[in-house]
C-alpha positions in Angstrom: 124.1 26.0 0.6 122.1 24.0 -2.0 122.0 27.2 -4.1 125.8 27.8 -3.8 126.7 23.9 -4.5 124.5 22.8 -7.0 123.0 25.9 -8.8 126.7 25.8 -10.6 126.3 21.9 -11.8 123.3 22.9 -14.0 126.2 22.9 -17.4 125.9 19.2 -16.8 122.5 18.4 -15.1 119.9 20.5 -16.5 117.5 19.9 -14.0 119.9 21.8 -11.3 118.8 25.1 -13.4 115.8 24.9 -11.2 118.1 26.4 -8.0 117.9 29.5 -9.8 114.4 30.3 -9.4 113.4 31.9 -6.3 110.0 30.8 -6.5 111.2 27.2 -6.1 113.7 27.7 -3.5 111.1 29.5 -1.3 108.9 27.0 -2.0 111.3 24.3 -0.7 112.5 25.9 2.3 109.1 26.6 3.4 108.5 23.2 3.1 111.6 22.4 4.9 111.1 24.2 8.0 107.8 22.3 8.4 109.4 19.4 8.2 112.3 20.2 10.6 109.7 21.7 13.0 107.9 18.3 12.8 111.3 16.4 13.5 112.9 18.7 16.1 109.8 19.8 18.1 108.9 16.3 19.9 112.7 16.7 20.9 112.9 19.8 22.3 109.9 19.0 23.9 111.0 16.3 25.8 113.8 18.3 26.8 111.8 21.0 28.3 109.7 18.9 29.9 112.7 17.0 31.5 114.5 20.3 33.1 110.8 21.6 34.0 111.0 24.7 32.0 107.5 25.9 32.2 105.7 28.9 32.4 105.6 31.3 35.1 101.9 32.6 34.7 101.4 36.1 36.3 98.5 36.7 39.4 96.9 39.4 37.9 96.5 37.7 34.4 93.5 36.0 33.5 92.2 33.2 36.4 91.6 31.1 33.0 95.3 30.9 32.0 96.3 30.0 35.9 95.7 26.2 34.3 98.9 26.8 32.0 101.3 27.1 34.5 103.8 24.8 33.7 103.9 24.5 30.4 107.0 24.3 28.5 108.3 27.8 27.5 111.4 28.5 25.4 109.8 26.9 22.0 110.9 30.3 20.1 113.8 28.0 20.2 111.8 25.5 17.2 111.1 28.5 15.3 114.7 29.6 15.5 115.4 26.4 14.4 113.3 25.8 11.9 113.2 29.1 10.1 117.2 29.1 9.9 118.4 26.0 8.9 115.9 26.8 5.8 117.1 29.8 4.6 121.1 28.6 5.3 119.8 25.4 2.5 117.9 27.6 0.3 118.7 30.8 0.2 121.8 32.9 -1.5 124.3 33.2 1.6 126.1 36.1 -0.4 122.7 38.0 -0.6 122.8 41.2 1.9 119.5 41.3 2.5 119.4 37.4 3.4 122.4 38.8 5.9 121.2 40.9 7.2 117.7 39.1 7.9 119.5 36.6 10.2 121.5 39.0 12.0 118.2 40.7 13.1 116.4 37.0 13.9 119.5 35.5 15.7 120.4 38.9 17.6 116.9 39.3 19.4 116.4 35.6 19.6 119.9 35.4 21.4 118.4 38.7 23.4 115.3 36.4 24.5 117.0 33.2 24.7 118.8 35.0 28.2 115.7 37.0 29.2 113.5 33.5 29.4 116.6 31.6 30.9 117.0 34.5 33.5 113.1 33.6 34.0 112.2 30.2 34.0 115.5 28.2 34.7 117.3 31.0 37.2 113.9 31.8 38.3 114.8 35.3 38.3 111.3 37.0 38.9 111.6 40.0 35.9 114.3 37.8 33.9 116.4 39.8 32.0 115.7 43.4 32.7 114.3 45.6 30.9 116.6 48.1 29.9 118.9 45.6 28.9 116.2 44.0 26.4 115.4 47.3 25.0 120.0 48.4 25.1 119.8 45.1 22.7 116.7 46.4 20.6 118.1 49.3 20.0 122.0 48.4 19.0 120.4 46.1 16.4 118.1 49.0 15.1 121.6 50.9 15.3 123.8 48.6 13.6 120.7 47.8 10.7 120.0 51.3 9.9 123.7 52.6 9.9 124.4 50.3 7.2 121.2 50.8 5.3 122.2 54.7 4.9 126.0 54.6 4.8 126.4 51.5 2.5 127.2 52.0 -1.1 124.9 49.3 -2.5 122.0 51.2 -1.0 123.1 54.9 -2.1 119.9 54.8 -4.5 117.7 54.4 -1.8 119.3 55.8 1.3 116.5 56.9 4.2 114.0 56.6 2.0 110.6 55.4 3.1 107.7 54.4 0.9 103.9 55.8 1.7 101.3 53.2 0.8 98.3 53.8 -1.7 100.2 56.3 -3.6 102.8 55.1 -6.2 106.3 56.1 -6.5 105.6 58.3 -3.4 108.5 57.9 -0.9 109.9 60.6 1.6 113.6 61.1 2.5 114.4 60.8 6.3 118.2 62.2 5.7 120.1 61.1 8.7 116.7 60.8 10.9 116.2 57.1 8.8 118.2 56.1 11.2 116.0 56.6 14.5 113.7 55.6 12.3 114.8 51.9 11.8 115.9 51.8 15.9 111.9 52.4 16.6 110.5 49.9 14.1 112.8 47.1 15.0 112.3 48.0 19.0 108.3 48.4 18.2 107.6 45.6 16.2 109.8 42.9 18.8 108.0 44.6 21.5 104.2 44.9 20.3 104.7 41.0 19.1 105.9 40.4 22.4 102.7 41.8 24.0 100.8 40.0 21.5 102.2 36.7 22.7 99.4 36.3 25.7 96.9 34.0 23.9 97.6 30.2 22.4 98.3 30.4 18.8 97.4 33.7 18.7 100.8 35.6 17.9 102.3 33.0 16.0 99.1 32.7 13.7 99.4 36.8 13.0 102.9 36.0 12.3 102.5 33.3 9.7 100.5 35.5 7.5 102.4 38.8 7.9 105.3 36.4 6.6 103.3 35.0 3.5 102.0 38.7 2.9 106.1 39.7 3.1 107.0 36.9 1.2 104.6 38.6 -2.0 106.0 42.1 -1.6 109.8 40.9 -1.7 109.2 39.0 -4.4 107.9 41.7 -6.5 110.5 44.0 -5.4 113.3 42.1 -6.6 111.5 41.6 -9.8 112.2 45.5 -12.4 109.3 44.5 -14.5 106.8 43.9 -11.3 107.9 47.3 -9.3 107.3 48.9 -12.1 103.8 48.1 -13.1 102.8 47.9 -9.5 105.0 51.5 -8.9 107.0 50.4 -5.7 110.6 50.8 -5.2 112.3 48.5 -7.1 114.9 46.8 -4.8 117.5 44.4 -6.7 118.3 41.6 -4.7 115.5 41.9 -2.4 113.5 38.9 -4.2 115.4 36.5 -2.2 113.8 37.4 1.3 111.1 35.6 -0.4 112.9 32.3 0.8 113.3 33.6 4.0 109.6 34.5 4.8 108.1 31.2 3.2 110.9 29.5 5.8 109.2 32.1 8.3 105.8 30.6 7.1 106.4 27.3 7.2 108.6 27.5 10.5 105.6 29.3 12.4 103.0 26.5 10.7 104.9 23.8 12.2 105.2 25.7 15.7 100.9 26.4 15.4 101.2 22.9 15.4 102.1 22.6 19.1 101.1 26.2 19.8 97.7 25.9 19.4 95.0 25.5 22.0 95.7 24.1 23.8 99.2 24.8 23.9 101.7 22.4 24.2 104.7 25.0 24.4 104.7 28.3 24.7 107.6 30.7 22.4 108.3 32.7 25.0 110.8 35.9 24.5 113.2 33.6 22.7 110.3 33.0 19.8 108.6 36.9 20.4 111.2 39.2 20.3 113.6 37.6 17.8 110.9 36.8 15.0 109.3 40.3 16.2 112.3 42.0 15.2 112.6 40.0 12.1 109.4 41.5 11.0 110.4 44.7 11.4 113.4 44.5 9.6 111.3 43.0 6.8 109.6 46.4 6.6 113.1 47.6 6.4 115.0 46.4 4.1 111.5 46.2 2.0 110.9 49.7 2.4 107.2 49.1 3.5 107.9 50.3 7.3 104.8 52.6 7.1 102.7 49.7 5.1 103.7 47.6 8.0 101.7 49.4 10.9 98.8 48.3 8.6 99.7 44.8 8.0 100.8 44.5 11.5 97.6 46.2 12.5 96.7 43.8 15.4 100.4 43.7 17.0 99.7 47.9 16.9 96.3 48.4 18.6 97.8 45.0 21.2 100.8 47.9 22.0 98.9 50.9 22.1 96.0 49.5 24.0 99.3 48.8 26.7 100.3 52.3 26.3 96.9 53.9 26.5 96.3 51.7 29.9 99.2 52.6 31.7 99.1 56.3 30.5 95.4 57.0 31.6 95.9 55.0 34.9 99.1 57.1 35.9 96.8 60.3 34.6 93.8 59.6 36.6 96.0 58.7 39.7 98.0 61.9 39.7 95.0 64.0 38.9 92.6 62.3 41.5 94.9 60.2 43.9 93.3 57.1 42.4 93.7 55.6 39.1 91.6 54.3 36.4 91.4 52.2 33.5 89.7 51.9 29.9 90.3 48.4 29.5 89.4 45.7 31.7 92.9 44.2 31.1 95.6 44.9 29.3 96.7 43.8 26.7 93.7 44.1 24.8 93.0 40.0 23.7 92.6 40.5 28.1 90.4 43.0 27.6 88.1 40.6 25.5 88.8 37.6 27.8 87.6 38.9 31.1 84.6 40.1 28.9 83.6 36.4 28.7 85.1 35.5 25.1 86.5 32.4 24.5 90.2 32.0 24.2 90.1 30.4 20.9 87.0 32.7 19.6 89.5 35.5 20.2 92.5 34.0 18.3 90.0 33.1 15.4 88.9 36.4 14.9 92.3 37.9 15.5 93.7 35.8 13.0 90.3 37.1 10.3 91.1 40.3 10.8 94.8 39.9 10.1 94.1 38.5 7.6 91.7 40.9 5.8 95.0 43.5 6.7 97.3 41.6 4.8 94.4 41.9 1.8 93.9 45.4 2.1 97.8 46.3 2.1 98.5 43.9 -0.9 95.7 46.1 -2.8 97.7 49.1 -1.6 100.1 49.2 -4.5 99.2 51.5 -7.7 96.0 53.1 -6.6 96.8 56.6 -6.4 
């Protein structure tokens, strides 16, 4: 909005010449959403509070987190808030990739919004179920990917992916690019999802996958960048930069009432729909391989789900009882039943994260 109204006054105020500069309006909206998270968190808060709608904690969890029950859930909804009002100030509304960023963030946040209603206020034991989630997971990936291949201003680029550490090496899905988007979208909502078990734990891995994004779109939409650092070179694609420093600064604010111990939780609402908004960051910045790195902790949290369930329902069919590798799934349980401390966990979750984000910003132009 700012960009649209005032960017065009700079042939009589000079200093509106600034709006032009992506750099700045990133800069700004990140700052934004932390203050919008400050102003409208306390509120929605108190409004939680008020219609008692707290988290439902799970028997079999943790006996530690049986002390959270209660607590307000639903605060995906100050994310939401605070990472779109942002980018709808800041950002270039008639950018594509800006539109097609908040269809992906408001679609799965809508998606959660109902699943933790269904939960918490209708008290509906599974909330919204779970083929229903994944119907909306994969319409999304659907809609995303159909106009990624089939659009004209993407012709250049259609179903390709990039392979990290080796420059200007991307391979051409043909038709197949299109699966291709329905699975990243549906796994990176999910495995965020999963993630989402510990205080500050997912929205900390969050806030730097964002700042990490933030770098990579910004050199992408830049010709003279891409090519030194021999990525795609994706015009237009600079301006996600505002939206993941309002990601950043959206998820700061929320680690501000997320962290231990927790004063809200996200719940689905925050999970899937800024889950699904990192995967179609990947996306639309052709770094969907790169981002099973990045996202390395929200993969091994998924797969240590998959492995758990698959080796129990093994062992039981092969010896009528089944088994597990884990003590507890997913696997920040695992660590938590071994005696860890809650906030030791996060720490260290958040360390490694961010030595991923390091090691896939050195990924560019080595081989």
């Amino acid at each position: 909005m700012f960009y649209h109204f005032l960017y065009p006054l700079k042939t009589y105020i000079s200093g509106f010449n600034l709006f032009q500069y992506i750099t700045f309006r990133a800069a700004m909206a990140a700052i934004t959403a932390l203050l919008i998270s400050f102003v409208v968190g306390p509120i929605i808060l108190k409004q939680l509070r008020k219609h008692q709608i707290g988290e439902i904690i799970r028997e079999n969890g943790p006996k530690s987190h049986l002390s959270k029950k209660g607590t307000p859930t639903m605060g995906g909804i100050i994310i939401l808030f605070s990472v779109i009002v942002p980018v709808l100030l800041w950002a270039n509304l008639k950018n594509i990739y800006i539109n097609l960023i908040l269809l992906a963030t408001l679609w799965m946040g809508a998606v959660g919004f109902l699943d933790d209603y269904l939960k918490v206020v209708k008290k509906f034991k599974k909330g919204l179920i779970a083929r229903y989630k994944l119907i909306g997971q994969i319409t999304l990936g659907l809609i995303i990917g159909s106009y990624l291949y089939f659009a004209p201003e993407f012709e250049s680029i259609r179903g390709f992916t990039s392979v990290p550490f080796f420059k200007n090496l991307e391979i051409n899905l043909g038709l197949l690019y299109i699966p291709f988007v329905i699975f990243v979208i549906t796994a990176a909502s999910n495995a965020v999802n999963l993630t989402d078990g510990l205080d500050g734990l997912a929205s900390g891995l969050m806030g730097i996958i964002a700042l990490t994004f933030a770098v990579i779109a910004y050199v992408s939409g830049r010709v003279d960048f891409s090519q030194y650092l021999n990525i795609i070179y994706l015009p237009g694609s600079g301006e996600l930069a505002v939206y993941c420093m309002s990601f950043a600064g959206g998820i700061l604010g929320f680690l501000w009432y997320n962290s231990k111990p927790a004063q809200v939780f996200m719940g689905d609402t925050g999970s899937l729909g800024m889950g699904s908004a990192l995967g179609t960051l990947a996306i639309l910045l052709k770094k969907e391989i790169l981002f099973a790195l990045l996202g390395g902790i929200f993969v091994a949290e998924a797969l240590s789900v998959l492995i758990q369930v698959g080796y129990f329902k093994y062992t039981r069919k092969k010896t009528g009882t089944g088994k597990r590798i884990f003590l507890m799934a997913p696997l920040h349980h695992h660590f938590e039943i071994k005696g860890l401390d809650e906030s030791k966990i996060v720490i260290r979750f958040w360390i490694i994260g961010i030595l991923l984000a390091l090691l896939s910003l050195s990924s560019f132009k080595i081989l």
